[in-house]
C-alpha positions, 0 to 999 in steps of 0.5 A: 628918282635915281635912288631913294634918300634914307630918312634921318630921326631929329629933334626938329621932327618934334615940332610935327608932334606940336602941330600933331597936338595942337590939331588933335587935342587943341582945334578938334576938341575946340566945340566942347571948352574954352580955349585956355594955356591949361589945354597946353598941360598934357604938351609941358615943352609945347606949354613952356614954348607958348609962354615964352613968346607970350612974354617976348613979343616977337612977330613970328612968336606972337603969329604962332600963338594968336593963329593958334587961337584963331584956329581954335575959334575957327574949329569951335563952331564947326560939326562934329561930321566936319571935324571928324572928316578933317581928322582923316584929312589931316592923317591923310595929308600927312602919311606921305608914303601912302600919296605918293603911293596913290593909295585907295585909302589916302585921299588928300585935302587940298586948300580949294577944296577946304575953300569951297567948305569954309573960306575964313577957316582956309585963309587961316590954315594956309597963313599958319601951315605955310609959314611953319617952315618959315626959317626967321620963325624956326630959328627962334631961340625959344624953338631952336633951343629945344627943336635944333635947327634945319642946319644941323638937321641938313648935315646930319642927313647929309652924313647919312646921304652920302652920294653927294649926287642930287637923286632927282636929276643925278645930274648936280652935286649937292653940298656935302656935310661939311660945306658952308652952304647947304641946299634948300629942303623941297616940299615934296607934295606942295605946301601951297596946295596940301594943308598940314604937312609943311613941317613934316619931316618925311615931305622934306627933302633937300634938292638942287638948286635946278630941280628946285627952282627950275623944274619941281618948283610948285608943281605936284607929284600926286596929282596930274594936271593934265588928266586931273586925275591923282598919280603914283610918284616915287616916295623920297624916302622909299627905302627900296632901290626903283633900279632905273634902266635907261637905253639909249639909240642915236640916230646919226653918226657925227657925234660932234653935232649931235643934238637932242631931237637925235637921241631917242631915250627909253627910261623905265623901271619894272617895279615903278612904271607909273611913278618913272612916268611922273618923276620924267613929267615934274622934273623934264627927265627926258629934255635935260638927259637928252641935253646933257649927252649933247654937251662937247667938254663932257657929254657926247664927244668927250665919252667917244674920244675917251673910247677912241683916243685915249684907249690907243694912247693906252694901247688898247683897242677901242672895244677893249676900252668900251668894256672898261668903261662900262666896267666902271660905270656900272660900279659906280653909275652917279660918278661922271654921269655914267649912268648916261655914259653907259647907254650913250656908249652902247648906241654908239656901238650899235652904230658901229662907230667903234670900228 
């Protein structure tokens, strides 16, 4: 990705604290006592959320509630071995930073593994765990009155990441925090293929509608299909710039026809090798940059004639207006694609087709 997104503290985060307590005090220690409302007791928000849908008797409240339980029978026969690895597991799953990391000691559950161990118990995890981030369950009163809602979650984030530029393209605006639309939240490591960790918050990330849909869509950053082997990927909420190089050549000089089996990219980063390599493969880095330096009304022709036409209406000449130009993209690289503009101006220099 382009730049990292800087991670916001919400309510809505509390209902990973449910799911974390549901897990650890409820289904892990369901061996040892019957399942009853006081094992609720230590959670008293999570208790009162049970039984309010308890007595309202809506379809998403009362599939909360009756999964719960039948996780927790489900959890009530297995050994004590069993459990334990499912508590390292769940941990795993959820320490997002460390997948994305390809850490030693992370090693993620996925539900065909779980499916080969215990069927039934993978059929429920999966119904339960999915439809967490389901937005007709969240937006429940019951839950929104104490969680908030992904709406006002998606503005305050937005008035913190204020680029306004999609990080995992840079291609594609983004809705800012006073629109009426917002985009939708992807689920970094899959929740169709990882348990767990579909309401965590740092597995959350809003996307353009492209990379979502088009590109990222179920496809998993840590694990390379090709090789079946698990990857390093760029963790969302980083914290740290992966300063992303890109150089350019371009291999004829009628700009006007370019196209993309002209045009030669190299992207890299010093310190993110292996997770540059997985950001190009989930998201087809290297087709659609490619693509969008081709584009005539603002790609390939529009840059060369800002250097060539508009520095002389200017009155300057064009390597005058090249330095400008890359004056201003390196102030501000995600502002009319300049990190692109950049290296695309740069081969045409050296080609020599500024005279």
């Amino acid at each position: 990705m382009l730049f990292p997104y800087t991670y916001i503290e919400h309510d809505m985060e509390k209902m990973q604290g449910y799911i974390d307590f549901i897990f650890f005090e409820l289904w892990c220690n369901a061996p040892s006592r019957e399942y009853d409302i006081s094992l609720f007791d230590p959670e008293p928000e999570l208790k009162e959320i049970i039984i309010e849908f308890h007595s309202k008797e809506t379809q998403w409240g009362d599939f909360f509630v009756s999964k719960i339980q039948e996780i927790y029978n489900a959890f009530s026969s297995l050994e004590s071995a069993r459990i334990a690895q499912l508590r390292q597991q769940y941990c795993a799953n959820n320490d997002i930073k460390k997948l994305c990391a390809n850490h030693n000691e992370s090693i993620p559950l996925q539900y065909k593994e779980l499916k080969k161990i215990n069927r039934n118990l993978t059929i429920l995890l999966k119904s339960f765990c999915e439809n967490l981030y389901n937005n007709d369950f969240l937006s429940l009163k019951t839950l929104s009155s104490r969680i908030g809602n992904i709406e006002d979650h998606y503005n305050e984030f937005m008035k913190v990441n204020q680029t306004g530029k999609c990080p995992f393209c840079g291609l594609t605006d983004v809705e800012g925090s006073h629109s009426a639309k917002r985009e939708a939240y992807d689920h970094y490591v899959p929740k169709s293929v990882y348990p767990f960790n579909s309401i965590n918050f740092q597995n959350l990330a809003p996307m353009c509608h492209k990379c979502n849909s088009s590109y990222k869509t179920v496809n998993d950053p840590i694990f390379d299909k090709s090789t079946k082997q698990r990857r390093k990927a760029f963790y969302v909420y980083m914290g740290q710039d992966p300063e992303i190089k890109i150089e350019m050549e371009i291999e004829k000089t009628d700009i006007e026809n370019l196209s993309p089996e002209d045009i030669t990219l190299k992207i890299s980063s010093d310190n993110f090798a292996e997770e540059v390599r997985t950001w190009m493969d989930v998201f087809g880095i290297e087709q659609r940059y490619k693509d969008k330096c081709t584009h005539k009304t603002d790609g390939s022709k529009y840059w060369y004639t800002q250097i060539m036409e508009e520095g002389l209406n200017v009155g300057i000449s064009p390597e005058q207006m090249l330095a400008l130009q890359k004056q201003a993209a390196e102030k501000n690289p995600l502002a009319d694609t300049n990190f692109l503009k950049k290296p695309f101006l740069e081969a045409c220099r050296k080609l020599g087709l500024f005279g």
